[in-house]
KOLMARDO-567776 format. One record per residue (C-alpha): residue number from 1; residue in one letter; x, z, y. Coordinates in nm, 3 decimals. Layout:
% KOLMARDO-567776
i NUM | aa a | xx X | zz Z | yy Y
...
% end
This chain:
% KOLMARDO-567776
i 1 | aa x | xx -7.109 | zz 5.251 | yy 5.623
i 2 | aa x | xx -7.099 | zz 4.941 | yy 5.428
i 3 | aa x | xx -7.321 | zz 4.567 | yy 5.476
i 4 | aa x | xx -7.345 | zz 4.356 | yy 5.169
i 5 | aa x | xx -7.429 | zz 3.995 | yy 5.209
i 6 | aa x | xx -7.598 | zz 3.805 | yy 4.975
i 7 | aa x | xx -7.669 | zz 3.469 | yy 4.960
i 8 | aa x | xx -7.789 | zz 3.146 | yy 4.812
i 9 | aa x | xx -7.527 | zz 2.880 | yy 4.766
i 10 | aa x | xx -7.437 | zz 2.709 | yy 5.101
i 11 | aa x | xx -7.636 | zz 2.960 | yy 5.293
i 12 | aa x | xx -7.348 | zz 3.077 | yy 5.547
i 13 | aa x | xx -7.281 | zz 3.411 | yy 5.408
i 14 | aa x | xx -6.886 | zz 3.373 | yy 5.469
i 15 | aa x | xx -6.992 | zz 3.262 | yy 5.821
i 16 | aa x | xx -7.259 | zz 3.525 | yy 5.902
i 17 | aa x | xx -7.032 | zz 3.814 | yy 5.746
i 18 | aa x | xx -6.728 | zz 3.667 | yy 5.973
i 19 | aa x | xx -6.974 | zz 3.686 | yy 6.273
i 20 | aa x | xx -7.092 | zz 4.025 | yy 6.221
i 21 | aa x | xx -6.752 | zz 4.203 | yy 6.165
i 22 | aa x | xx -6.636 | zz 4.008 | yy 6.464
i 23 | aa x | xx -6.938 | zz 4.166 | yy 6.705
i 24 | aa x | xx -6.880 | zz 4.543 | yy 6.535
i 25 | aa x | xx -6.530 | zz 4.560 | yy 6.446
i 26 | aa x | xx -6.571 | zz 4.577 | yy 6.058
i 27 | aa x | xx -6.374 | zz 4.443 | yy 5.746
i 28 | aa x | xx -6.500 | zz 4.138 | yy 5.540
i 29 | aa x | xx -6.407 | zz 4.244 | yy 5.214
i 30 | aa x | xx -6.428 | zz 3.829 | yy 5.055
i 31 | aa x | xx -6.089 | zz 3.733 | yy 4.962
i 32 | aa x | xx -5.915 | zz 4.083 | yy 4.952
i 33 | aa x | xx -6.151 | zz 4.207 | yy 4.641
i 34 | aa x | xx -6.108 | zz 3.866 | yy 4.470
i 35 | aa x | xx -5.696 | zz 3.935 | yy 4.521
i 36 | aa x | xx -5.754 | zz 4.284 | yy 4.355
i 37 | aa x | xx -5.963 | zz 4.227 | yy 4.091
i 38 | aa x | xx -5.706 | zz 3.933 | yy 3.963
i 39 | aa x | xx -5.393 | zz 4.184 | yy 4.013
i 40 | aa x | xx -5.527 | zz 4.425 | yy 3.776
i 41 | aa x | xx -5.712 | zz 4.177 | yy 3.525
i 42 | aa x | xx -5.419 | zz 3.956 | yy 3.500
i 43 | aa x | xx -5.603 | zz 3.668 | yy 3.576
i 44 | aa x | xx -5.622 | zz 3.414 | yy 3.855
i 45 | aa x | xx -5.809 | zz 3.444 | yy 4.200
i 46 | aa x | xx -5.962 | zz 3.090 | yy 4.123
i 47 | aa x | xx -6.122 | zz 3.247 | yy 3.807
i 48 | aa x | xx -6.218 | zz 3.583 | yy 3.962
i 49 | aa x | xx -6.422 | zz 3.438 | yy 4.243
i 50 | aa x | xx -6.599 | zz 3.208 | yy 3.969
i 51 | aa x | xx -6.747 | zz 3.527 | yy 3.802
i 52 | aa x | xx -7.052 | zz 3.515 | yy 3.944
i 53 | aa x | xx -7.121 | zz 3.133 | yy 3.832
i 54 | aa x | xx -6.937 | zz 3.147 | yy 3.488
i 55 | aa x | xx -7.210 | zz 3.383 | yy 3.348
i 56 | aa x | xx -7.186 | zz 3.350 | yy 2.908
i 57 | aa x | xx -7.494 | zz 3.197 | yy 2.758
i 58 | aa x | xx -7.671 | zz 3.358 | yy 2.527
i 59 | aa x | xx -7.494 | zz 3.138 | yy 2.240
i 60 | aa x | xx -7.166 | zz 3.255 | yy 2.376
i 61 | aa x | xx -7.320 | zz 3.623 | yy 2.412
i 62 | aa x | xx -7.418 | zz 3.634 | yy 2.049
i 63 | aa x | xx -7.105 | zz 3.491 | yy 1.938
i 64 | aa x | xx -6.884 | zz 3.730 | yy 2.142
i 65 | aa x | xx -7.164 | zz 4.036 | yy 1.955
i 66 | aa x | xx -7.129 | zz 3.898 | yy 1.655
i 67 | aa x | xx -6.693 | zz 3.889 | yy 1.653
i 68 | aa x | xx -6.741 | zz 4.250 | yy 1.733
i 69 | aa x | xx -7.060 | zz 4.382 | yy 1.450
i 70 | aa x | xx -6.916 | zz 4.149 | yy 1.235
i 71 | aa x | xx -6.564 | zz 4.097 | yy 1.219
i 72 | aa x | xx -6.462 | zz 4.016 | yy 0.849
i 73 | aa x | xx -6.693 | zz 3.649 | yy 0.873
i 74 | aa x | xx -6.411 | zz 3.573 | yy 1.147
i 75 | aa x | xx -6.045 | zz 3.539 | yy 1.126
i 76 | aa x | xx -5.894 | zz 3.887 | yy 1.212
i 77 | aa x | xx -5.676 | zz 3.828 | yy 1.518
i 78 | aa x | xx -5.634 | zz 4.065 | yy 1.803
i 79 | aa x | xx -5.813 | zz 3.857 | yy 2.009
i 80 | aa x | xx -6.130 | zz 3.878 | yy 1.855
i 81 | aa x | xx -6.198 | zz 4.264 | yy 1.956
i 82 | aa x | xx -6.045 | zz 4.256 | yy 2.281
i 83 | aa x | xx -6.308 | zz 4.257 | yy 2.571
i 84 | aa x | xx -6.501 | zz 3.979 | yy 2.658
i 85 | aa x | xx -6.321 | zz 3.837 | yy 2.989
i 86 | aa x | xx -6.656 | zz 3.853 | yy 3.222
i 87 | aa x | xx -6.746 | zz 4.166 | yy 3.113
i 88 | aa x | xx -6.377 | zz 4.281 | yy 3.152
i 89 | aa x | xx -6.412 | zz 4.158 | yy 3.525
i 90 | aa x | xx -6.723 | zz 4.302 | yy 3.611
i 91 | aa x | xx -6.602 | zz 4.610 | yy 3.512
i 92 | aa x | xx -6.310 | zz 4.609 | yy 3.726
i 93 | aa x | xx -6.469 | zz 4.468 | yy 4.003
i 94 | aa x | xx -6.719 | zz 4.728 | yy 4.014
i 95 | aa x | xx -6.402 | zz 4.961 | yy 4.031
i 96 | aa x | xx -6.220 | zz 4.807 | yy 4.317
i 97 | aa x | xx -6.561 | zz 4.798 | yy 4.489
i 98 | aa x | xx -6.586 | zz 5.236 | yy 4.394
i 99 | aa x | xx -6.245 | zz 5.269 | yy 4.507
i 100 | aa x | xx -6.277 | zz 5.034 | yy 4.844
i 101 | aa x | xx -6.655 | zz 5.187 | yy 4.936
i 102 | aa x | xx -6.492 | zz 5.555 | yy 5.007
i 103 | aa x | xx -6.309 | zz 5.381 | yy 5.315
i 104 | aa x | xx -6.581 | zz 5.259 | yy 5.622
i 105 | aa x | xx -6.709 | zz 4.961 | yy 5.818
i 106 | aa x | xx -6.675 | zz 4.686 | yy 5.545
i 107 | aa x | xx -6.892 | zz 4.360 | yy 5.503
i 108 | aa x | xx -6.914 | zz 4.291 | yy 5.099
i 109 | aa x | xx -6.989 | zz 3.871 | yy 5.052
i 110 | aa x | xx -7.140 | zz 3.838 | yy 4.721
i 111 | aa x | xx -7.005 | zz 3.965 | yy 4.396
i 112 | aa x | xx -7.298 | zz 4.146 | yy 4.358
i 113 | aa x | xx -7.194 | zz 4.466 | yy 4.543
i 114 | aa x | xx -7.562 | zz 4.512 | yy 4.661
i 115 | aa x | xx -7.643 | zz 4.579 | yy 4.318
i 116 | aa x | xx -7.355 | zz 4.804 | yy 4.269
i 117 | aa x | xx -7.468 | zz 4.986 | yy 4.559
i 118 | aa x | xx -7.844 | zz 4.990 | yy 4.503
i 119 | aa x | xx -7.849 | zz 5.374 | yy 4.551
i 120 | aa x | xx -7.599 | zz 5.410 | yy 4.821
i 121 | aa x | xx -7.806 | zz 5.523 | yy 5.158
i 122 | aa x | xx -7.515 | zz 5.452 | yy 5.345
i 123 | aa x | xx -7.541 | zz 5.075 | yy 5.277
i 124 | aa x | xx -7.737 | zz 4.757 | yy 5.457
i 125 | aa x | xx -7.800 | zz 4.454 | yy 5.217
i 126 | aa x | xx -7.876 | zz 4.178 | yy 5.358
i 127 | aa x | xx -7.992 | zz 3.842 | yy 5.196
i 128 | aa x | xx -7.959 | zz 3.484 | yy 5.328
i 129 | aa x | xx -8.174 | zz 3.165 | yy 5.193
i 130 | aa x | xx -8.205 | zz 2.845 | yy 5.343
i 131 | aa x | xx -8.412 | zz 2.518 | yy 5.172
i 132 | aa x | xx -8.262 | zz 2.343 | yy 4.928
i 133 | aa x | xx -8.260 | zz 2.064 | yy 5.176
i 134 | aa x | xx -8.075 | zz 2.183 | yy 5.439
i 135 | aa x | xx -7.809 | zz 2.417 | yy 5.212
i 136 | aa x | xx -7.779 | zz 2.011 | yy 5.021
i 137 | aa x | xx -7.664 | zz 1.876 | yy 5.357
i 138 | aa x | xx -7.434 | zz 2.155 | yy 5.388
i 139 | aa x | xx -7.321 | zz 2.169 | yy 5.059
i 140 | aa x | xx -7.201 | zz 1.769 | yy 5.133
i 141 | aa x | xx -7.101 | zz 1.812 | yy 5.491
i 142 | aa x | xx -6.895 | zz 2.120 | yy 5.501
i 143 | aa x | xx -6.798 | zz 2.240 | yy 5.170
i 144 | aa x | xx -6.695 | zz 1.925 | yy 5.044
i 145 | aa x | xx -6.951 | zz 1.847 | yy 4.739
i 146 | aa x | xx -7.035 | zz 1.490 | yy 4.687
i 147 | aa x | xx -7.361 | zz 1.382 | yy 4.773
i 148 | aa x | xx -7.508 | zz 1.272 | yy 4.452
i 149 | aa x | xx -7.356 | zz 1.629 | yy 4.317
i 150 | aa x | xx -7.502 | zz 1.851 | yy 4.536
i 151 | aa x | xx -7.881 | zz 1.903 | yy 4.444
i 152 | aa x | xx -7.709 | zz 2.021 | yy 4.077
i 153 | aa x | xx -7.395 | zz 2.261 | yy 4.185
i 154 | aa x | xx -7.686 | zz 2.431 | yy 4.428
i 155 | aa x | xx -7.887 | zz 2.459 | yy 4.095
i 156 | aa x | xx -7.651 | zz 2.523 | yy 3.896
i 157 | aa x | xx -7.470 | zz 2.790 | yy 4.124
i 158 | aa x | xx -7.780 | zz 2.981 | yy 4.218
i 159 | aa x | xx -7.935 | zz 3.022 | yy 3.860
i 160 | aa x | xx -7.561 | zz 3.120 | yy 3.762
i 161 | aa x | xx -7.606 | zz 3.417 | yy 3.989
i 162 | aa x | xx -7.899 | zz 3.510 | yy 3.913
i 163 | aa x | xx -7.841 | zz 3.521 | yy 3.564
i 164 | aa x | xx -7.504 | zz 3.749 | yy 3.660
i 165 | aa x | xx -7.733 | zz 4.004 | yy 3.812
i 166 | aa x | xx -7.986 | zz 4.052 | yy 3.573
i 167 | aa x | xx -7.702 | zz 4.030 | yy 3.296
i 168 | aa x | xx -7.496 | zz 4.292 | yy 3.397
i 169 | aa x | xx -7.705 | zz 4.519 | yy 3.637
i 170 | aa x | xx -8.016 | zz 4.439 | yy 3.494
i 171 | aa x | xx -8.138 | zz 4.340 | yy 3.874
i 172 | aa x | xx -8.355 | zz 4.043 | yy 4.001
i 173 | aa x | xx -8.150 | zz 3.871 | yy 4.230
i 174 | aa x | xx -8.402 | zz 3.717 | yy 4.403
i 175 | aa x | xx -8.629 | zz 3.992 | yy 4.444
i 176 | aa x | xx -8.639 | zz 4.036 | yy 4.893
i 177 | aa x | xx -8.732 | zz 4.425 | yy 4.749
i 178 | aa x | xx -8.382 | zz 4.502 | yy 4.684
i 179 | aa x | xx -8.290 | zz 4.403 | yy 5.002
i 180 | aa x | xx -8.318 | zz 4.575 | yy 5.381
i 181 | aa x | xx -8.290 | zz 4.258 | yy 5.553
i 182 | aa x | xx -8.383 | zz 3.879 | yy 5.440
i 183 | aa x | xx -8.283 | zz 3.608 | yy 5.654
i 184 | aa x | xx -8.356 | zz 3.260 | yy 5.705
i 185 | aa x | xx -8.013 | zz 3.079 | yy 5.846
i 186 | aa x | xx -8.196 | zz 2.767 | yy 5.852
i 187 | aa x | xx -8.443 | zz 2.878 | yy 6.053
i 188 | aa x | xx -8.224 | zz 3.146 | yy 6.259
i 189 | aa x | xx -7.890 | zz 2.937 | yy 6.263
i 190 | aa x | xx -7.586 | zz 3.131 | yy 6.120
i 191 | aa x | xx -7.528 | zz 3.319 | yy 6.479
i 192 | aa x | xx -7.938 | zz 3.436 | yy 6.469
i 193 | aa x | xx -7.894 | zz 3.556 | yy 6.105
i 194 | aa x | xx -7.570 | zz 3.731 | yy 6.255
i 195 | aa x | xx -7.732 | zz 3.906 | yy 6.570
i 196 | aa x | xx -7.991 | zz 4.018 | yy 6.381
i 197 | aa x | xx -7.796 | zz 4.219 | yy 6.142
i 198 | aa x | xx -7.578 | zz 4.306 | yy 6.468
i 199 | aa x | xx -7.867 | zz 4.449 | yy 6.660
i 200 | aa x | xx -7.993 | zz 4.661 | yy 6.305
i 201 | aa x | xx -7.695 | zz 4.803 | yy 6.249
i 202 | aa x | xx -7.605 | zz 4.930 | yy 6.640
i 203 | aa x | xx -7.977 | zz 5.083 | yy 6.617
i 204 | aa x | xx -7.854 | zz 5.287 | yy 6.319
i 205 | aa x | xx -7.558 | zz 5.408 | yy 6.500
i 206 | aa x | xx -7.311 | zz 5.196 | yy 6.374
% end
């Protein structure tokens, strides 16, 4: 039994996954996957948890192709056929997210486990959107980003993940198809969005 949470930038996923393991008893996987992922890649937890908005463009895509199809128009180094760093951490991401889905009761925030679990019948997804108006004020009053910033990182962030998605699992992000549950915490409030997914999960047994 595993939730996912998705969400659009400042859309309270942290605080509706926090709120729902609190009411069932669960895990929030957030931090603890970030921690593992950067213990076996060797890299930072600040970099890890940026995966999902440091996506390569197709520039840096082609470049990375063409280093690997064409290696003797490049200066031989080791580095130049090692594995590109994103796709190196999506890979291992995906299998800390294998190895932690055989335990129970966990609450996944982003990092696109939904997709990873697309086929798992023992998993809820759940999305969460908001305007752009109200996840702005957000954005500015409680996580810090200045004013004339915000409209841009919410941009910025949200087309990043999408373009992670549909880069690596080939998914549409903001298709509400791929999802058993799509909630409005504007509209519902972050405790709303949380009862809801409460109340659906008791009814399954959980």
């Amino acid at each position: 039994m595993i939730i996912t949470i998705s969400r659009q930038y400042a859309a309270g996923g942290s605080d509706v996954a926090q709120r729902v393991a609190n009411a069932l008893g669960w895990t929030v996987v957030d931090d603890a996957l970030i921690d593992q992922v950067a213990e076996r890649s060797g890299i930072t937890p600040e970099e890890v948890a940026s995966l999902e908005e440091r996506v390569p463009s197709f520039l840096e895509r082609l470049a990375q192709s063409s280093a690997l199809s064409f290696p003797e128009f490049l200066v031989s180094t080791p580095e130049v056929l090692e594995e590109p760093q994103e796709l190196k951490l999506a890979r291992i991401t995906r299998d800390v997210v294998a190895e932690l889905g055989r335990r129970d009761r966990l609450i996944f925030v982003g990092r696109a486990v939904a997709a990873m679990l697309a086929h798992d019948t023992t998993s809820l997804h759940v999305r969460l959107v908001a305007s752009k108006e109200h996840r702005t004020r957000l954005a500015t009053e409680r996580l810090g980003v200045p004013e004339e910033d915000a409209p841009q990182v919410l941009e910025d962030t949200d087309r990043n993940r999408e373009r992670y998605h549909d880069e690596f699992y080939a998914r549409d992000w903001n298709d509400p198809v791929n999802y058993h549950m799509v909630l409005n915490t504007e509209l519902l409030g972050v405790a709303g969005a949380a009862d809801l997914v409460v109340t659906y999960a008791r009814s399954l047994g959980w």
